[in-house]
N, C-alpha and C positions, 0 to 999 in steps of 0.2 A: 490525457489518459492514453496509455500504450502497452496491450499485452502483446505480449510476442508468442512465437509457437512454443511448444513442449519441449522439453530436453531429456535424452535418455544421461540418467547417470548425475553427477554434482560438477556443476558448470559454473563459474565465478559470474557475478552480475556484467561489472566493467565485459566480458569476451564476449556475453549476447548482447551488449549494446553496442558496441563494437560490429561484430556480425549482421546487426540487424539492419543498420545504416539508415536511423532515425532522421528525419527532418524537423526542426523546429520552427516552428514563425521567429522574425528578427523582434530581438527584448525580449524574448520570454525570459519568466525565473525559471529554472529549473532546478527544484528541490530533490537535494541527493543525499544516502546515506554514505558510511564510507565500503561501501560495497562498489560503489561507483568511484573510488578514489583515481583520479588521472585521467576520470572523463570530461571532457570538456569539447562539447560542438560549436562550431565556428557561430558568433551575433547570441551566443544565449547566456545570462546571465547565472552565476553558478552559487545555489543558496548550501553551503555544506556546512558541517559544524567545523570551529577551529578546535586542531589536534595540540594537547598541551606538550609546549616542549620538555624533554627529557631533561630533567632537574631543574625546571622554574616555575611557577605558578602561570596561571592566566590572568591575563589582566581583569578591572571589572567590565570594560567591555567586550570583549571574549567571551566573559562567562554570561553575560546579560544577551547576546549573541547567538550562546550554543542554548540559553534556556529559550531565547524564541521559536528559534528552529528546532528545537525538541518539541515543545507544545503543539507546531505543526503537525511535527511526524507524528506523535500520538496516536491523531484522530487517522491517518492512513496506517496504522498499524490496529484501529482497532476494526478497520473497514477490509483488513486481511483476515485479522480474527473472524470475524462475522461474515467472509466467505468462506471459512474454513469449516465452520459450521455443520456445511454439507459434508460429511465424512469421507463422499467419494474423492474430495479433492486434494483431504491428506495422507487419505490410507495412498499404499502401492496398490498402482493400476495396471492391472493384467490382460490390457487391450492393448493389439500390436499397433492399431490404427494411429497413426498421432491424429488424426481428422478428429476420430472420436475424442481423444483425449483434450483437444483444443475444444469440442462445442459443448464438454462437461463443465469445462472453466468458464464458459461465456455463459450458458445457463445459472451455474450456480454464481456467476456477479451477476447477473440478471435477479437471480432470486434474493440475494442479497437490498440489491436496490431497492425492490418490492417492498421489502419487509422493513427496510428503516423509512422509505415512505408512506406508511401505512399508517391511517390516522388513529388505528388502533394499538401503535407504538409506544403510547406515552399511558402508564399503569396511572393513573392517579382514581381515587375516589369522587373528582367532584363529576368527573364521566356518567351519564346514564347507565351507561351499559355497564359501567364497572358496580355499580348500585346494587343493580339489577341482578347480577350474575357473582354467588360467593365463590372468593378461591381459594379456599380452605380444604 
């Protein structure tokens, strides 16, 4: 897991990983979209979807391929969603500070985590508490 600082203005992924001059441990996967297209750090292994070529089909393992690595990113697109949550972090922020604007993103992943660990996450009815308390 790796946030970087804040960025004034619309900055391509690949130029802040680039900038940022990440280290990875040797063998890691690292699961990329193609925002990250032409990133590739020395010893790490690169999980991307393959891109269909222009007038062919994809094979069925390509396709069996791009569907695994889709199912991944899912659940990290749904764990963007649900930081996002917090409204300060997709409205425009009108704080010069980037300090501040980086400890609002750590807080609300922070509050993020919270909430999907929370034993009170899962609605069902065989719950006491959900028993106990109508929500209607």
């Amino acid at each position: 897991m790796f946030l970087s600082q804040t960025r004034d203005g619309t900055v391509f992924n690949k130029r802040i990983a680039d900038e940022e001059n990440c280290t990875f441990p040797e063998g890691i996967y690292l699961r990329q979209d193609k925002g990250f297209q032409g990133y590739a750090p020395p010893g790490v292994h690169i999980q991307q979807p393959i891109k269909k070529p222009r007038g062919k089909q994809l094979s069925a393992v390509a396709k069996w391929f791009n569907a695994s690595v889709g199912s991944m990113r899912i659940s990290i697109e749904h764990a963007i969603s649900g930081i996002k949550r917090c409204r300060i972090v997709k409205e425009r922020c009108r704080h010069y500070d980037s300090e501040f604007r980086d400890q609002v993103m750590l807080i609300c992943t922070a509050l993020h985590n919270f909430r999907v660990q929370s034993p009170f996450r899962n609605y069902k009815s065989s719950h006491v508490w959900a028993r106990i308390v109508n929500f209607s």
